[in-house]
Z-matrix of the N, CA and C atoms (Angstrom, degrees):
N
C 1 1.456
C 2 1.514 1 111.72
N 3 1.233 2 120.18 1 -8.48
C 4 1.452 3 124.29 2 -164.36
C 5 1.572 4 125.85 3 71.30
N 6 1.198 5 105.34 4 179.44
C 7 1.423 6 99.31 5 137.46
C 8 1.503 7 151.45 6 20.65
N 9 1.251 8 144.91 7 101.81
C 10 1.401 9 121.05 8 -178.42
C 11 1.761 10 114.73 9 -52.51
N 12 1.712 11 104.26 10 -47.52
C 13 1.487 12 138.89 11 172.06
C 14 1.501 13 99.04 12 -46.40
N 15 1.283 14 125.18 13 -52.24
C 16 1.269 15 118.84 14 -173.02
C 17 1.281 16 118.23 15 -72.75
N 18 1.723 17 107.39 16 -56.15
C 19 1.784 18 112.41 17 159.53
C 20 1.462 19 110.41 18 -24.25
N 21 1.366 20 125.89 19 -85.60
C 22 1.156 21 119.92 20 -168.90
C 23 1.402 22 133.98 21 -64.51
N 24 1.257 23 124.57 22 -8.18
C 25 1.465 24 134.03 23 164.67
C 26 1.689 25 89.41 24 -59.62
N 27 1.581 26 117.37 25 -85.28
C 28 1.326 27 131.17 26 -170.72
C 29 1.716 28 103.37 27 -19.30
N 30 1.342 29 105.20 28 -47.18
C 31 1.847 30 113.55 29 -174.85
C 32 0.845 31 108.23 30 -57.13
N 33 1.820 32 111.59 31 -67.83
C 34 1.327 33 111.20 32 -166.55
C 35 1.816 34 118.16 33 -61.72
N 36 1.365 35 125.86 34 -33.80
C 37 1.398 36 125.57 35 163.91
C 38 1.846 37 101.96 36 -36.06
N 39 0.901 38 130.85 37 -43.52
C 40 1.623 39 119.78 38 -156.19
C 41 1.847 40 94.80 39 -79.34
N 42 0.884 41 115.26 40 -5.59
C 43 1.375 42 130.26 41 -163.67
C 44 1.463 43 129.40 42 -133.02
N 45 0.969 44 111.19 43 32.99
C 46 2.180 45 134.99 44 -163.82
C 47 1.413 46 98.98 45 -45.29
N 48 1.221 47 133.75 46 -59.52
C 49 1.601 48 123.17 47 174.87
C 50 0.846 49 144.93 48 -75.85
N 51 1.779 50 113.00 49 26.31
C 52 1.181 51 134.77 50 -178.77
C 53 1.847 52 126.08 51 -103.92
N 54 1.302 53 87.22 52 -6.40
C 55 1.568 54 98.94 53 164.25
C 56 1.734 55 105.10 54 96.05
N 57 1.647 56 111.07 55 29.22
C 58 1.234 57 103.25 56 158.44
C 59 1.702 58 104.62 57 69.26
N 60 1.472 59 88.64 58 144.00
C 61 1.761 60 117.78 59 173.96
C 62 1.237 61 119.12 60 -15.08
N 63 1.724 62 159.92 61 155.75
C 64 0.700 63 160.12 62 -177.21
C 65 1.763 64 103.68 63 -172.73
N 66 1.701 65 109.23 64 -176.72
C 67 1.527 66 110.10 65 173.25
C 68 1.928 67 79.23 66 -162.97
N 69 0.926 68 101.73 67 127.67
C 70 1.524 69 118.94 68 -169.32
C 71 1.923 70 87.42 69 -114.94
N 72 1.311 71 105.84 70 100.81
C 73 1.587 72 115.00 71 164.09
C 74 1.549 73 136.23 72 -77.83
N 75 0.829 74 141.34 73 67.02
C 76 1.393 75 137.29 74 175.86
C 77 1.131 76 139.62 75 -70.90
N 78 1.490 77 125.99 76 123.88
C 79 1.754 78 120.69 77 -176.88
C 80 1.731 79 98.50 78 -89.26
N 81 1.476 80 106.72 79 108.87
C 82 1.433 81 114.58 80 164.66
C 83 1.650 82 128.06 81 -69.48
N 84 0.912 83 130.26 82 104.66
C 85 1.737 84 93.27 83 179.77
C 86 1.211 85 114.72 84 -56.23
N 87 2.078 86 101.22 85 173.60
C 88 1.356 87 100.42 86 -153.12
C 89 1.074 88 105.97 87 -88.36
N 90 1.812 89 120.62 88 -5.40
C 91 1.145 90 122.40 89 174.46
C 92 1.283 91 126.67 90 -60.63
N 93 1.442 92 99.81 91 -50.01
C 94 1.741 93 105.58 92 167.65
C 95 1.145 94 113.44 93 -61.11
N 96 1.157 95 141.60 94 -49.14
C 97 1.899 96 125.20 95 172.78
C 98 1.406 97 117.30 96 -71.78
N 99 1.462 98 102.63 97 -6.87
C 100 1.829 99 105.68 98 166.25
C 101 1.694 100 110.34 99 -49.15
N 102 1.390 101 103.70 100 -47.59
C 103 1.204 102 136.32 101 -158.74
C 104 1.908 103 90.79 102 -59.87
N 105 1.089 104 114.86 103 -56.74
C 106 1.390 105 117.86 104 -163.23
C 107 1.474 106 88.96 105 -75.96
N 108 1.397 107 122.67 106 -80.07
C 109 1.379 108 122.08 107 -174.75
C 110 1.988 109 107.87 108 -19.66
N 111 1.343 110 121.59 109 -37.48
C 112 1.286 111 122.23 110 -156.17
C 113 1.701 112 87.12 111 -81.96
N 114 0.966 113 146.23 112 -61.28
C 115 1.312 114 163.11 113 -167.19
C 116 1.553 115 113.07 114 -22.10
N 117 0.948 116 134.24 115 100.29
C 118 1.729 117 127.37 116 -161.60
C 119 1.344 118 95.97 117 -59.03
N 120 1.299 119 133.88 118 -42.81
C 121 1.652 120 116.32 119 -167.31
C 122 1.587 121 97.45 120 -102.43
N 123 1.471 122 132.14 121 -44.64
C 124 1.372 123 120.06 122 -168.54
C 125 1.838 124 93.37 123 -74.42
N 126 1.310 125 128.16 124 -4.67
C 127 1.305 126 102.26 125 179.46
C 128 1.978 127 124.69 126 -98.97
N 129 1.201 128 89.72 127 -2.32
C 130 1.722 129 100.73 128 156.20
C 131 1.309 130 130.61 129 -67.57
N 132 1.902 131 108.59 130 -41.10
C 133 1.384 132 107.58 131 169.30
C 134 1.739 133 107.92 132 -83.86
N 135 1.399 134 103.59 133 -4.94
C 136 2.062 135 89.91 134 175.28
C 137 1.628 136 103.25 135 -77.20
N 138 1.353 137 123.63 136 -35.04
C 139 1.203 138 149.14 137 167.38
C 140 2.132 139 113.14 138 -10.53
N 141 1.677 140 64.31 139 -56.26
C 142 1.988 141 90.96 140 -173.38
C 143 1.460 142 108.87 141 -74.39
N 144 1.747 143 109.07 142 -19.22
C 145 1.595 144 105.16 143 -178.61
C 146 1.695 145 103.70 144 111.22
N 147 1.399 146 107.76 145 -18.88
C 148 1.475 147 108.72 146 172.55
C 149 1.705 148 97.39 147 -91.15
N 150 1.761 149 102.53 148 120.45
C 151 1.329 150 105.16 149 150.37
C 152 1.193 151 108.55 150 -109.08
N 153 1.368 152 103.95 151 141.64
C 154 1.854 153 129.19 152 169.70
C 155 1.206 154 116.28 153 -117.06
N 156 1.501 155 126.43 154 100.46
C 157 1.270 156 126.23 155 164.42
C 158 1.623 157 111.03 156 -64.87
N 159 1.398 158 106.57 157 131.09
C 160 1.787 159 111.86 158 161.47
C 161 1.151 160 107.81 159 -148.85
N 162 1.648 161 106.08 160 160.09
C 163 0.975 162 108.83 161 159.67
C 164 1.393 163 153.60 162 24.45
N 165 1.439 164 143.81 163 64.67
C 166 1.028 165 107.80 164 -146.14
C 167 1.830 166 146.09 165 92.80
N 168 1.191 167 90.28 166 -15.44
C 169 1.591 168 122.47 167 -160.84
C 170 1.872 169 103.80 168 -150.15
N 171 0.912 170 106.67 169 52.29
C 172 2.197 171 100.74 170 172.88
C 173 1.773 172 94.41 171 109.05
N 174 1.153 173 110.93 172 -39.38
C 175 1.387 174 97.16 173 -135.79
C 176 1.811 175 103.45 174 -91.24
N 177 1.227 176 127.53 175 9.19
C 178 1.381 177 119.74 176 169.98
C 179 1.943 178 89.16 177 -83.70
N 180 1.695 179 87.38 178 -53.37
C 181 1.979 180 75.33 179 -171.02
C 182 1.615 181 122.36 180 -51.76
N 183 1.293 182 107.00 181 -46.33
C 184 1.626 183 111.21 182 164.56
C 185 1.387 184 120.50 183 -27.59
N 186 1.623 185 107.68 184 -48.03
C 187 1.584 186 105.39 185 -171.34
C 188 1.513 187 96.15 186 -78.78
N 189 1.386 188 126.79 187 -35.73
C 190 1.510 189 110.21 188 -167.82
C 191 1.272 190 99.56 189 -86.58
N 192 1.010 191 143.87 190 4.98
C 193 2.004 192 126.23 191 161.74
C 194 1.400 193 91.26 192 -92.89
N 195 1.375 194 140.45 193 -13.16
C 196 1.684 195 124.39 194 -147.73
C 197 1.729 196 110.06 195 -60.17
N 198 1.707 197 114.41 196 -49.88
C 199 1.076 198 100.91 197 142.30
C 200 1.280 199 151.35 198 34.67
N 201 1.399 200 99.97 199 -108.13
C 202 1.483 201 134.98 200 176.37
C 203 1.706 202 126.08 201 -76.44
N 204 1.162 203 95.32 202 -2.68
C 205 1.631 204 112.62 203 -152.76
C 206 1.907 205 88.21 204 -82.88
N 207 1.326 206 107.08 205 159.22
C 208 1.626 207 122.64 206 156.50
C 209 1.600 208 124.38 207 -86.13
N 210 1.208 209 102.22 208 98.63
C 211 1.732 210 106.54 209 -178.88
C 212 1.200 211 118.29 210 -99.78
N 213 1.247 212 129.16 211 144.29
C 214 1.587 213 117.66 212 158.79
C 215 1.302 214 92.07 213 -126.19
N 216 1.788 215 102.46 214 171.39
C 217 1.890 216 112.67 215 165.74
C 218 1.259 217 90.82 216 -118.87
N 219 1.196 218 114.44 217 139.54
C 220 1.864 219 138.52 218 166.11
C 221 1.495 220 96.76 219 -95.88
N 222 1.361 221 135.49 220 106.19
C 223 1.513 222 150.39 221 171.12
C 224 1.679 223 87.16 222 -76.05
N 225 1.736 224 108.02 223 129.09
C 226 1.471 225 113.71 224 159.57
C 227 1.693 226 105.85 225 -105.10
């Protein structure tokens, strides 16, 4: 996929009236990506440095801290 910078250029092209490229940063706790890391199959791809919250796997807790969470936007 490249790049984070590159990922999201590629995104934002599929999507032109959305105000262009970005990188949306988030501090997860480590508990919640504990969660993925612990996961026998989602924790091979956390392994690689890609975390994927789903289903089942991070992502109910994700939405209930989202909230509270530390975000920034990186403008490309």
């Amino acid at each position: 996929m490249g790049t984070a910078r590159d990922y999201a250029r590629h995104k934002a092209a599929g999507f032109p009236a959305e105000g262009g490229p970005v990188i949306l940063e988030v501090e997860v706790p480590i508990e919640i990506v504990d969660i993925v890391r612990n996961d026998p199959i989602s924790g091979m791809t956390a392994a690689s440095g890609d975390v994927r919250f789903e289903p089942g796997v991070g992502l109910d807790e994700l939405r209930q801290a989202w909230p509270g969470l530390t975000k920034r936007v990186i403008p490309l």
